[in-house]
C-alpha positions in Angstrom: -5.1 -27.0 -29.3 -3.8 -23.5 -29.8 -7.1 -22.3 -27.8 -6.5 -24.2 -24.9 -3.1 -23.2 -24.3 -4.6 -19.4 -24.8 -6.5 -19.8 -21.7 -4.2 -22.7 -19.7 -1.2 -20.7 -19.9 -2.8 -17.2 -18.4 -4.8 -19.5 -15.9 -1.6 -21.2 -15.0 0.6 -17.8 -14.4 -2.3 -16.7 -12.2 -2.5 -19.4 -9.9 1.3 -19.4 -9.5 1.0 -15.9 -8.5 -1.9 -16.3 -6.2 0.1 -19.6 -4.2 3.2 -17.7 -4.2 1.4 -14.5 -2.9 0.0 -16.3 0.2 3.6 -17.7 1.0 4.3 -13.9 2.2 4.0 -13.6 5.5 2.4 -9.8 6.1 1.4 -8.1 9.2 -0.4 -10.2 12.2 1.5 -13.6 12.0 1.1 -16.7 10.8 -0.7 -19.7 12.5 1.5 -22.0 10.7 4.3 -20.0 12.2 3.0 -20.1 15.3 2.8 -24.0 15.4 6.4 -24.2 14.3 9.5 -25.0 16.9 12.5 -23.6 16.2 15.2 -26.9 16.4 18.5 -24.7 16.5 19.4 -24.5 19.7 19.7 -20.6 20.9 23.5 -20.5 21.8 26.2 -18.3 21.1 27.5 -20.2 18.7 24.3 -20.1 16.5 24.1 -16.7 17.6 27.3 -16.1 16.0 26.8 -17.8 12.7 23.3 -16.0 12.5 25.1 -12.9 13.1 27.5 -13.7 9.7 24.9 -14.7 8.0 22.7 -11.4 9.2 25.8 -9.1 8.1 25.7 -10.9 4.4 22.3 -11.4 3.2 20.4 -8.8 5.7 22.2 -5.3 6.7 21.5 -4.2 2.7 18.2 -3.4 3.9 17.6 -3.9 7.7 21.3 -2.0 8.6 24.2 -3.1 9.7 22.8 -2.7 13.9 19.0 -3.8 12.3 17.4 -0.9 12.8 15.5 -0.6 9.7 18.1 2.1 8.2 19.9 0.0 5.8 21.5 1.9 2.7 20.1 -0.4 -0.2 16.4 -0.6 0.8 14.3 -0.6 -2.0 13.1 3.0 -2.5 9.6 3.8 -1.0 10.2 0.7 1.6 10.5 0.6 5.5 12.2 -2.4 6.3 11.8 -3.3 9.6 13.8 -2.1 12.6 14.8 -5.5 14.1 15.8 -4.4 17.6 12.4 -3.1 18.6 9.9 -4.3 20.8 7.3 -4.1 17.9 7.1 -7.2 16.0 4.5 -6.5 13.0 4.4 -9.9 11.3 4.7 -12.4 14.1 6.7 -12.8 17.0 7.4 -16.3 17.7 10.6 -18.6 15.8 8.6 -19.8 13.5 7.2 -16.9 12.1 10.3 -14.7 12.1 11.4 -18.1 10.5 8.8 -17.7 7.8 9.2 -14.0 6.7 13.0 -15.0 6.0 12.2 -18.2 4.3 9.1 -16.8 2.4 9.3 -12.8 2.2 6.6 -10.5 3.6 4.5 -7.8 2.4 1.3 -7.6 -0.1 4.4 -6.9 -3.1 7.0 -9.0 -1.6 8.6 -5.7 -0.2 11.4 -8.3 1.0 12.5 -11.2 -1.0 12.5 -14.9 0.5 15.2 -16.6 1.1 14.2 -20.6 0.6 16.7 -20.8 -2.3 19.5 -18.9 -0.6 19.6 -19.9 2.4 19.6 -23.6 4.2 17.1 -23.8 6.8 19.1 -23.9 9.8 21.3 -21.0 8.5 17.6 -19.4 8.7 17.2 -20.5 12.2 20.4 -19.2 12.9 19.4 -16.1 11.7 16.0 -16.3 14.0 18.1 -16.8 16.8 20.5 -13.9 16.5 17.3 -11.7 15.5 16.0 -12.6 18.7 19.1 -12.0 20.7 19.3 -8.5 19.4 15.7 -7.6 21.1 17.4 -8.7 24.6 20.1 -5.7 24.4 
């Protein structure tokens, strides 16, 4: 018994790393993201609650105008500047949707938020993402 847990236990561990690995969204899109429609209607008052939510759980990293040039980034990252034209890992709803949800990046440079966030307060977030590339 103790021999099979030696191997099932590392085996395990590795396949959890390798499913949560290919949750992160990294440069180039998703086709699943693609495929997705984004139900929250883009309004101003999404817009607004996505901005809220933006200013809690985002400007750390991205800045408080999501620019990229947030204080708290984790050293030796570049998180992305937001307000571009440039959209490196997908530019639909659904995949900006994703790299919230999931995270992106080959070392999960930027945490998920699927257990942080409900999923229209993500979609809220999409939206006011979006309506910062308009300005």
């Amino acid at each position: 018994m103790r021999r099979i847990s030696t191997v099932l236990v590392p085996a395990l561990a590795c396949a959890a790393l390798v499913t949560v690995a290919a949750g992160a969204q990294n440069p180039g899109g998703s086709p699943e993201g693609k495929k997705m429609k984004n139900p929250v209607a883009s309004n101003a008052e999404s817009i607004k609650a996505g901005q809220a939510l933006f200013q809690k759980n985002c400007r750390f990293c991205h800045g408080a105008d999501a620019k990229g040039d947030g204080p708290m980034a984790p050293e030796g990252t570049h998180p992305s500047n937001l307000t571009d034209d440039k959209w490196d890992r997908g530019s639909t709803d659904g995949e900006i949707f994703l790299v919230i949800r999931d995270g992106a990046g080959p070392k999960f440079d930027m945490k998920g938020y699927k257990s942080k966030m409900p999923e229209t307060d993500i979609w809220n977030v999409v939206n006011y993402v979006r309506s910062l590339q308009a300005k």
